[in-house]
Backbone as CSV, one residue per row, in Angstrom:
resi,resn,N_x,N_y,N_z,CA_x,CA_y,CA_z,C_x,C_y,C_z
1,UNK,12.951,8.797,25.208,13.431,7.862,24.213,14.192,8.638,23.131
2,UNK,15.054,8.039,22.921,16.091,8.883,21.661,15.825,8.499,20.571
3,UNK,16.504,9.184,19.704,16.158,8.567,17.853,17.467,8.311,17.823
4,UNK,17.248,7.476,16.714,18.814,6.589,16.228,18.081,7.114,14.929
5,UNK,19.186,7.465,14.478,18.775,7.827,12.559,19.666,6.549,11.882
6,UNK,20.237,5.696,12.944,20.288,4.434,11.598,19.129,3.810,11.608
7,UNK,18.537,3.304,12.736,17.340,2.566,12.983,16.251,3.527,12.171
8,UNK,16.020,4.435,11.919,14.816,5.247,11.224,15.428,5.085,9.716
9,UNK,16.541,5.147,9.767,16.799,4.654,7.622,16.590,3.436,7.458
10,UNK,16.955,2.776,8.662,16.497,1.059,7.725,14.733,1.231,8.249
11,UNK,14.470,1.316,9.208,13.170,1.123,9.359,12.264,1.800,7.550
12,UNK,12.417,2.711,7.260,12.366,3.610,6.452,12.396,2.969,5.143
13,UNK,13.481,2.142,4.364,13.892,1.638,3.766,13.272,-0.136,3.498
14,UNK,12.794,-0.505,4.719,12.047,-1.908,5.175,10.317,-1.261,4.401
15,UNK,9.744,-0.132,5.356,8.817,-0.123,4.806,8.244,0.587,3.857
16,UNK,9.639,1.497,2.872,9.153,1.461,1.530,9.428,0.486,0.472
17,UNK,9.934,0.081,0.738,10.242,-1.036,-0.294,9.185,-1.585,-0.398
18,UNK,8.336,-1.895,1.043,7.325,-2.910,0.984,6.115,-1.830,0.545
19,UNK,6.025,-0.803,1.140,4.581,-0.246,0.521,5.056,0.224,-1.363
20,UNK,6.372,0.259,-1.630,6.503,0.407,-3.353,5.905,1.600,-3.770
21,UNK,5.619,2.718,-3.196,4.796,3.731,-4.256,5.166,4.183,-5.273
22,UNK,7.049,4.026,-5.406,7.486,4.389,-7.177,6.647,2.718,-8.088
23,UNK,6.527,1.602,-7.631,5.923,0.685,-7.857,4.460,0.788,-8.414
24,UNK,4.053,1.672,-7.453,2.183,1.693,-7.188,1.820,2.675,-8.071
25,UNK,2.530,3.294,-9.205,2.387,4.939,-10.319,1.589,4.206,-11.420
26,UNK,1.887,3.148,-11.853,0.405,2.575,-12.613,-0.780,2.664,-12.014
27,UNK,-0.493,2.199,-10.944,-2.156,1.832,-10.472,-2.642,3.308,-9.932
28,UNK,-1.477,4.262,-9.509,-1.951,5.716,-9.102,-2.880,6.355,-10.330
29,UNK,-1.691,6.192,-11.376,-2.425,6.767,-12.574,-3.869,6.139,-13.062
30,UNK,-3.826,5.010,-13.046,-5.178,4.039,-13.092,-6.517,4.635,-12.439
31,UNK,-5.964,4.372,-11.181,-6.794,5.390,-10.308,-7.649,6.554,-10.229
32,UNK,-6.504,6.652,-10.791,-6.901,8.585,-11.024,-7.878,8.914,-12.229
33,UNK,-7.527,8.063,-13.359,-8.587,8.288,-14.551,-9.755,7.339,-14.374
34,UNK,-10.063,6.124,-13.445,-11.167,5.783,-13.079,-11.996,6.856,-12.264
35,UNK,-11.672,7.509,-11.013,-12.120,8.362,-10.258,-12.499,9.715,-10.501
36,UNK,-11.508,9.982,-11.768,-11.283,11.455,-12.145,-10.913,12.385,-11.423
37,UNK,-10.313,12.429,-10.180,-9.228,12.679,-8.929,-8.925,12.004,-7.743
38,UNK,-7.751,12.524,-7.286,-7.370,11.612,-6.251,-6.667,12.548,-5.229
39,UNK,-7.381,12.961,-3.989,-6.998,13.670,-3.011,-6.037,12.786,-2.317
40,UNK,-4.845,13.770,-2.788,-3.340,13.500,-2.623,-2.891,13.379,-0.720
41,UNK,-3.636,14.929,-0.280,-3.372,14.775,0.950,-4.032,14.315,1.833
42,UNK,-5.257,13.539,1.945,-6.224,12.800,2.395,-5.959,11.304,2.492
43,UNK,-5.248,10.798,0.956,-5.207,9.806,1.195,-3.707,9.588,1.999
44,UNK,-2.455,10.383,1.914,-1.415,10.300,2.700,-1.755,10.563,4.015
45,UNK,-2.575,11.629,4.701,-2.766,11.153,5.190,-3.745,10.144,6.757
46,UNK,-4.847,9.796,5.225,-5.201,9.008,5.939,-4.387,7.284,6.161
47,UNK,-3.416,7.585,5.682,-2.695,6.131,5.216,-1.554,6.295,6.760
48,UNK,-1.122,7.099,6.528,-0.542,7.569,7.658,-0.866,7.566,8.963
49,UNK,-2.374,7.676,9.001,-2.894,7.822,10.592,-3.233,5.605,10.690
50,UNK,-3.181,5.446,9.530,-4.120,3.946,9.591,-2.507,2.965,10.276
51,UNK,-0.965,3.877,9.886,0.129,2.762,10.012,0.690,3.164,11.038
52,UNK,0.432,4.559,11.591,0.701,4.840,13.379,-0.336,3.780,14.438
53,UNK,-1.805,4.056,13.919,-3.156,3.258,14.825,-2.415,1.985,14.998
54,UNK,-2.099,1.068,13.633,-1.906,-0.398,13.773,-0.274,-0.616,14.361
55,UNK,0.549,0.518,14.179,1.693,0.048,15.056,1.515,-0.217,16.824
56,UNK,0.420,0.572,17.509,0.300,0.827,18.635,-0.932,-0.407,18.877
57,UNK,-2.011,-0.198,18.073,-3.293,-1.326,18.196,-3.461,-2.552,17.183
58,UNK,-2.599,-2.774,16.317,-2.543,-3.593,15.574,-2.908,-5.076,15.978
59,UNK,-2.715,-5.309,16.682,-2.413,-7.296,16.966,-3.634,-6.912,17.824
60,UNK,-3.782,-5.988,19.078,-5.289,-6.142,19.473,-6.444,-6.035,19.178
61,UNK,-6.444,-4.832,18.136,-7.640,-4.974,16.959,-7.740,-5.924,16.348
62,UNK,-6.864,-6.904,15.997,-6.877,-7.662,14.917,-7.810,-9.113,16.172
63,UNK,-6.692,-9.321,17.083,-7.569,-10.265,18.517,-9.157,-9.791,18.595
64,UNK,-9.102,-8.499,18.783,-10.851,-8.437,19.446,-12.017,-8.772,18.329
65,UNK,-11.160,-8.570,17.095,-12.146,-8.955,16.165,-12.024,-10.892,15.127
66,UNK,-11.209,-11.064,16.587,-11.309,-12.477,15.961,-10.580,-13.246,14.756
67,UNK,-9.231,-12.379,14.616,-8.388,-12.448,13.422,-6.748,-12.709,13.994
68,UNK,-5.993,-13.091,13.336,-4.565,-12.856,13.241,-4.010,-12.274,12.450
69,UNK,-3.030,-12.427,12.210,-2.468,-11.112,11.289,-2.170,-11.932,10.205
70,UNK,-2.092,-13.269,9.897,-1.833,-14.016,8.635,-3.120,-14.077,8.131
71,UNK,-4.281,-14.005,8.703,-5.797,-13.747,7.833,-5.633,-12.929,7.625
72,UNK,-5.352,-11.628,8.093,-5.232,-10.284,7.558,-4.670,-10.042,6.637
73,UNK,-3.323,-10.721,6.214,-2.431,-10.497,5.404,-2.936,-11.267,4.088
74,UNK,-3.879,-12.513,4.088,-4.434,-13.256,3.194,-5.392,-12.526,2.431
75,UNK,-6.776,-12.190,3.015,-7.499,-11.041,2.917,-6.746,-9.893,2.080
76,UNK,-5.678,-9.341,2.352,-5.227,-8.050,1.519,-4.355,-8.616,0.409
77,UNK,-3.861,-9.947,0.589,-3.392,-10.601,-0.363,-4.154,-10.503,-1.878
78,UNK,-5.675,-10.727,-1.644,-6.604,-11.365,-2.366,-6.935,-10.101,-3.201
79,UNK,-7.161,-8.718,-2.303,-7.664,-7.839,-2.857,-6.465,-7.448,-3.737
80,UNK,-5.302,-7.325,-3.339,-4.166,-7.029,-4.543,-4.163,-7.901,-5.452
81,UNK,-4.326,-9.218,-5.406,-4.309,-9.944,-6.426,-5.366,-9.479,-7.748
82,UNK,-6.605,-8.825,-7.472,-7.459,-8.898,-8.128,-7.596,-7.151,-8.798
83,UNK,-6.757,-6.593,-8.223,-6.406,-5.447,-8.445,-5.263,-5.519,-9.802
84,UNK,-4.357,-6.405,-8.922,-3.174,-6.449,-10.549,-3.483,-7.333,-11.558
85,UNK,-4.752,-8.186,-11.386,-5.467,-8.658,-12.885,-5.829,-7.867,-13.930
86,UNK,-6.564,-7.075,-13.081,-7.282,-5.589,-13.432,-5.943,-5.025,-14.275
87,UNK,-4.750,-4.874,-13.778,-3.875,-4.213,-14.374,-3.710,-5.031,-15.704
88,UNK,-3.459,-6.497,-15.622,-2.500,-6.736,-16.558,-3.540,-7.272,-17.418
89,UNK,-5.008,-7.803,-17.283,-5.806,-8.299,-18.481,-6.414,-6.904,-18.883
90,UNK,-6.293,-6.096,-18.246,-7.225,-4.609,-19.051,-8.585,-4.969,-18.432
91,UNK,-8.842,-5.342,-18.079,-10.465,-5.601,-17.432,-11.198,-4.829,-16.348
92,UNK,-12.466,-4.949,-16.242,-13.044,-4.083,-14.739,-13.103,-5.291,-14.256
93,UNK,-12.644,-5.662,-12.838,-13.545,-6.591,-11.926,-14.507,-6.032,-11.178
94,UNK,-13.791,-4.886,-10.036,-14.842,-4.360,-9.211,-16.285,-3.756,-10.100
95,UNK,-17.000,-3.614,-9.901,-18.223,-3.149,-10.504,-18.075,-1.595,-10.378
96,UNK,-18.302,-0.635,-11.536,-18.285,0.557,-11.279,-20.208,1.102,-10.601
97,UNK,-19.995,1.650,-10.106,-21.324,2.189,-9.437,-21.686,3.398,-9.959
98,UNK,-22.911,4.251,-10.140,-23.468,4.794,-10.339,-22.859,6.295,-10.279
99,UNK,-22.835,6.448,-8.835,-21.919,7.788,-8.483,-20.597,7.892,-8.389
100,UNK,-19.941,8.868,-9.216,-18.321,8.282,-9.301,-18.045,8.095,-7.838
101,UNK,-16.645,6.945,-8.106,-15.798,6.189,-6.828,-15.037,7.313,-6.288
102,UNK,-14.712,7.125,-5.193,-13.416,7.707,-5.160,-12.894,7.141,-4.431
103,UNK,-11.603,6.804,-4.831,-10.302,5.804,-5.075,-9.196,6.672,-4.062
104,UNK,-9.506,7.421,-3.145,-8.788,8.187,-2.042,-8.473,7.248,-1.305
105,UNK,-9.735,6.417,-0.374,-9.501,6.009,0.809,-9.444,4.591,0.244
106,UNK,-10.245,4.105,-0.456,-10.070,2.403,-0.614,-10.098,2.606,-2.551
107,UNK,-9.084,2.301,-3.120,-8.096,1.029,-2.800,-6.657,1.668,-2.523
108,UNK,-6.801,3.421,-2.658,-5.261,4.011,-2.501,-4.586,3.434,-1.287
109,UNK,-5.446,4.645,-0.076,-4.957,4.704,1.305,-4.977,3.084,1.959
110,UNK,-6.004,2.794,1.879,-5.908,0.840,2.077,-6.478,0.390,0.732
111,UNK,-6.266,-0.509,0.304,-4.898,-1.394,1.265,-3.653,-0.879,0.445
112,UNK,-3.617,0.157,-0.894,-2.321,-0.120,-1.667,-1.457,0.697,-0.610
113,UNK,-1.162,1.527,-0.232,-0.490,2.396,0.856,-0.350,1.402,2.040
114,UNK,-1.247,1.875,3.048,-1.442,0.715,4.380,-1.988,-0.003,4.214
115,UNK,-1.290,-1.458,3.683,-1.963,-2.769,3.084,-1.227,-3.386,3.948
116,UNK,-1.936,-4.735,3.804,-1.419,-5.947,4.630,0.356,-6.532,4.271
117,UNK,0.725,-5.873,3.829,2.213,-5.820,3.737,2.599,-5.007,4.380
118,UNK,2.770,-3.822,4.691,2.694,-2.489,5.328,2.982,-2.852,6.747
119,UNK,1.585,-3.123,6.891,0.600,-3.310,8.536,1.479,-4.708,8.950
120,UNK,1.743,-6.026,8.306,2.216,-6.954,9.231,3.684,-6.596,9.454
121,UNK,4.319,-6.003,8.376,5.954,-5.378,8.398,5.885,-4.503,9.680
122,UNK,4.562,-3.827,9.521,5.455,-2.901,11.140,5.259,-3.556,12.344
123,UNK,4.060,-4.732,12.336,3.919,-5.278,13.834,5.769,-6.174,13.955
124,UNK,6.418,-6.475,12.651,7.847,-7.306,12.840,8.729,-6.193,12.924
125,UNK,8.754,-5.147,12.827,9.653,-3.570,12.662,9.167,-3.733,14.321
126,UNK,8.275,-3.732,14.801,7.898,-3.078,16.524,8.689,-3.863,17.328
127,UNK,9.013,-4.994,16.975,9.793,-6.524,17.827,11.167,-5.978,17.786
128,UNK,11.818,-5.088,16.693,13.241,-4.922,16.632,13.725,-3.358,16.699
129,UNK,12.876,-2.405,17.165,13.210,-1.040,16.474,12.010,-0.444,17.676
130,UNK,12.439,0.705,18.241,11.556,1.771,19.316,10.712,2.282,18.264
131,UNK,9.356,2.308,18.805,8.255,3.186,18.224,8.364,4.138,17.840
132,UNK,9.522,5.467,18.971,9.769,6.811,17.745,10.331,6.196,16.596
133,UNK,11.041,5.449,16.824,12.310,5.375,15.270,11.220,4.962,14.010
134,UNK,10.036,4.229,14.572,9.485,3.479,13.735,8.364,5.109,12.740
135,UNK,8.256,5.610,14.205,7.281,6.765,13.409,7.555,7.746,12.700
136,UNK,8.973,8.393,12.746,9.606,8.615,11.941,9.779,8.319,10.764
137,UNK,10.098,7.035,10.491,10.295,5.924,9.591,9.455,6.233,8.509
138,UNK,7.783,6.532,9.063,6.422,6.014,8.917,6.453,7.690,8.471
139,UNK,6.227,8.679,9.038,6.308,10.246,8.069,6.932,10.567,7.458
140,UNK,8.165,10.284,7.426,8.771,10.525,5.841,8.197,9.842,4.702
141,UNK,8.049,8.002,4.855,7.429,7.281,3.935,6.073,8.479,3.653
142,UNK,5.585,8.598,4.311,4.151,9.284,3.782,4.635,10.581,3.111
143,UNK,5.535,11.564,2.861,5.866,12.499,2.748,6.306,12.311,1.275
144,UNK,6.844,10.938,1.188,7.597,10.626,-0.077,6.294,10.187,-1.159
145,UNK,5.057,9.499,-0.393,3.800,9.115,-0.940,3.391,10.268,-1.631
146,UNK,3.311,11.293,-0.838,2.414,12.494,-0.805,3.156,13.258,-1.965
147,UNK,4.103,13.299,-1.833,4.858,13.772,-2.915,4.775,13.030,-4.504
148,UNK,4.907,11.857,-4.890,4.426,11.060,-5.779,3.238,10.818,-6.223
149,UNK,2.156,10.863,-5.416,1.196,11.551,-5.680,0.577,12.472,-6.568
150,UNK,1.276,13.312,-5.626,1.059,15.012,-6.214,1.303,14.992,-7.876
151,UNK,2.534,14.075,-7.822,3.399,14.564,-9.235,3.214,13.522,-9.891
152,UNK,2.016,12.281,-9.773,1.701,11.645,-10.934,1.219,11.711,-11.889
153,UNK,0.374,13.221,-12.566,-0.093,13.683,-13.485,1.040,13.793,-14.541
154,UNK,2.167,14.750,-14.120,3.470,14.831,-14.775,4.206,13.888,-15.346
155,UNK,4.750,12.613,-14.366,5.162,11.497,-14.626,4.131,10.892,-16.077
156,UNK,3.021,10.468,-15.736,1.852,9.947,-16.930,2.476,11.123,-18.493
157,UNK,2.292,12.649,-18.383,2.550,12.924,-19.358,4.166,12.585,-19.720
158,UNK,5.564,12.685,-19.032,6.836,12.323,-19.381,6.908,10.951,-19.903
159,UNK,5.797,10.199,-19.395,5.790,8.299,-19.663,5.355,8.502,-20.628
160,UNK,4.232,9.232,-20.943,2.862,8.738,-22.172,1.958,7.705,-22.066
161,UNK,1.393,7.760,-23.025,0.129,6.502,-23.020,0.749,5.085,-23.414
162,UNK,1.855,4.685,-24.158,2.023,3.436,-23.986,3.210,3.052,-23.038
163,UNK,3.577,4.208,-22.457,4.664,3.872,-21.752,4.015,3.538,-20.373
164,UNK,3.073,4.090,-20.299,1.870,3.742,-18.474,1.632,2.544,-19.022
165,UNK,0.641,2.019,-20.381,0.362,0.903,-20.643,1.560,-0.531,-20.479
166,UNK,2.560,-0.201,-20.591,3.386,-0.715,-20.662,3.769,-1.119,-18.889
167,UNK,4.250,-0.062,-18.113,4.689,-0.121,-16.911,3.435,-0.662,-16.141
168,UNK,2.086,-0.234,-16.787,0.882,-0.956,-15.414,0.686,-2.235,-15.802
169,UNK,1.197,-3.158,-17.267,1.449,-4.334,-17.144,2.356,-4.978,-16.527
170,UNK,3.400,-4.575,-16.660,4.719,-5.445,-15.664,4.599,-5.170,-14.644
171,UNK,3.914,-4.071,-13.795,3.899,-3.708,-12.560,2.483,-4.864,-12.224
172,UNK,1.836,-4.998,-12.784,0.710,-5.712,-12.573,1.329,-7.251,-12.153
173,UNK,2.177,-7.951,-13.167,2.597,-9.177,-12.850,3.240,-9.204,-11.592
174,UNK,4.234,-8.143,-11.671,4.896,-7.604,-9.928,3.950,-7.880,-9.025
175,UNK,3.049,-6.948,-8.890,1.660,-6.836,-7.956,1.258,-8.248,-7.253
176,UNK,1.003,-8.911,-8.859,-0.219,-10.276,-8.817,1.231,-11.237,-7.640
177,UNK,2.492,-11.180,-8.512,3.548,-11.960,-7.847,3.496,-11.588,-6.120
178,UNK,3.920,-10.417,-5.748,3.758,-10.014,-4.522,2.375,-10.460,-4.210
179,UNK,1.487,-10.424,-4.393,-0.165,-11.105,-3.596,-0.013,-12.453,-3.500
180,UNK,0.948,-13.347,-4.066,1.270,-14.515,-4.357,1.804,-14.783,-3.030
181,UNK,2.446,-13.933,-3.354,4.439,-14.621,-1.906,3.602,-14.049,-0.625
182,UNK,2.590,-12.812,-0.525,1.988,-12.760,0.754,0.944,-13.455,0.879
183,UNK,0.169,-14.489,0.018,-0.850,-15.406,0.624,-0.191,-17.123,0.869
184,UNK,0.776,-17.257,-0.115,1.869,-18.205,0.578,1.958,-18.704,1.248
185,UNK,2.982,-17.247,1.719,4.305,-17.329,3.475,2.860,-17.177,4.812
186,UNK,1.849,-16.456,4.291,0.946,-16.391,5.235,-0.242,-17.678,5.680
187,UNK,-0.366,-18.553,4.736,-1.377,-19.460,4.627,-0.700,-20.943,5.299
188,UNK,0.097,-21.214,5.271,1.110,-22.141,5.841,0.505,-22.074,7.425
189,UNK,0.726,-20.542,7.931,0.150,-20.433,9.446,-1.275,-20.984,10.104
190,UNK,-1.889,-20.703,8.941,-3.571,-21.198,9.131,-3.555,-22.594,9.040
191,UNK,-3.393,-23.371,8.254,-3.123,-24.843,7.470,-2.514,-25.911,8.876
C-alpha cells in the first residue's frame, strides 16, 4: 500500500482540528495543577495506541459490547460537557479523592485526546482514506500533542494567571458548545 501525502495532510488536518490540543492548553494547564504532573509521554502515547486499536477494532468493540458509536459519542459528549463547566463556573464536579489523581490517562489521554470526537472521526476517515495514510495522519497528530504538552508549563508562564483564566473560560464555552453539537448530531440516531 502506498502513502499519498495529500490524503495524510487532510487526514491530519480532519483529526486535529477535531482532537484541538492548541484548544485543550486550558484544560492541560488545569490538569496539571490539579494532579501536580502530567506524564507527557504516557499520555501521547497512550492516546495514540487507544486511536490506532479503534481505527482497526473500533465498530467491533463497540458491537461486542452492545453499543454504537452514537452512544459512544453521547457518553463522551457528557463527560466533556461537565469538564468545560468545570472550566467556565470555576467549580470541582468530579470529587477529588484522597490520593492525588492523575490526570495522564483519564481525562487527558481519554477522552480529551482520544475522545469520542477523535474515535467516531476516524471510523468516517477509514470509509474514505487507506489505513497507512490514516496512521500516519494519527503519529504526527500525537507528536504535535506530545510536543504541546511538554511545553505547557512555558506557554502558562508567557500567558500568566489571568491570561489562562481568561482562555480556560472561552475555551470552556468552546468545549461545553462542542459537547453540545456532538450529543445533538449523535442523539437524533438513537431517537
Amino acid at each position: 500500500m502506498e502513502l499519498n501525502y495529500k490524503d495524510i495532510l487532510t487526514t491530519f488536518m480532519v483529526l486535529f482540528a477535531v482532537i484541538d490540543i492548541i484548544g485543550n492548553i486550558p484544560i492541560i494547564i488545569d490538569l496539571r495543577k490539579k494532579a501536580g504532573h502530567i506524564q507527557s509521554e504516557k499520555a501521547s502515547i497512550i492516546a495514540g495506541f487507544i486511536l490506532i486499536t479503534f481505527l482497526f477494532i473500533g465498530e467491533q468493540l463497540l458491537s461486542i459490547i452492545g453499543l454504537d458509536v452514537h452512544s459512544f459519542a453521547i457518553a463522551g459528549s457528557l463527560v466533556i460537557f461537565f469538564i468545560a463547566l468545570e472550566m467556565i463556573l470555576g467549580i470541582n464536579i468530579y470529587k477529588d479523592e484522597k490520593s492525588p489523581i492523575n490526570a495522564t490517562v483519564f481525562p487527558l489521554a481519554f477522552p480529551l485526546i482520544a475522545g469520542p470526537g477523535s474515535l467516531t472521526t476516524l471510523l468516517s476517515l477509514k470509509a474514505a482514506f487507506s489505513n497507512a495514510n490514516i496512521i500516519v495522519a494519527i503519529i504526527v497528530n500525537i507528536i504535535v500533542i506530545y510536543i504541546v504538552l511538554k511545553a505547557s508549563s512555558k506557554i502558562e508562564k508567557v500567558i500568566g494567571e489571568n491570561g489562562i483564566g481568561i482562555i480556560r473560560k472561552i475555551f470552556g464555552v468552546i468545549l461545553l458548545a462542542i459537547s453540545i453539537k456532538l450529543f445533538t448530531s449523535n442523539i437524533k440516531f438513537l431517537l
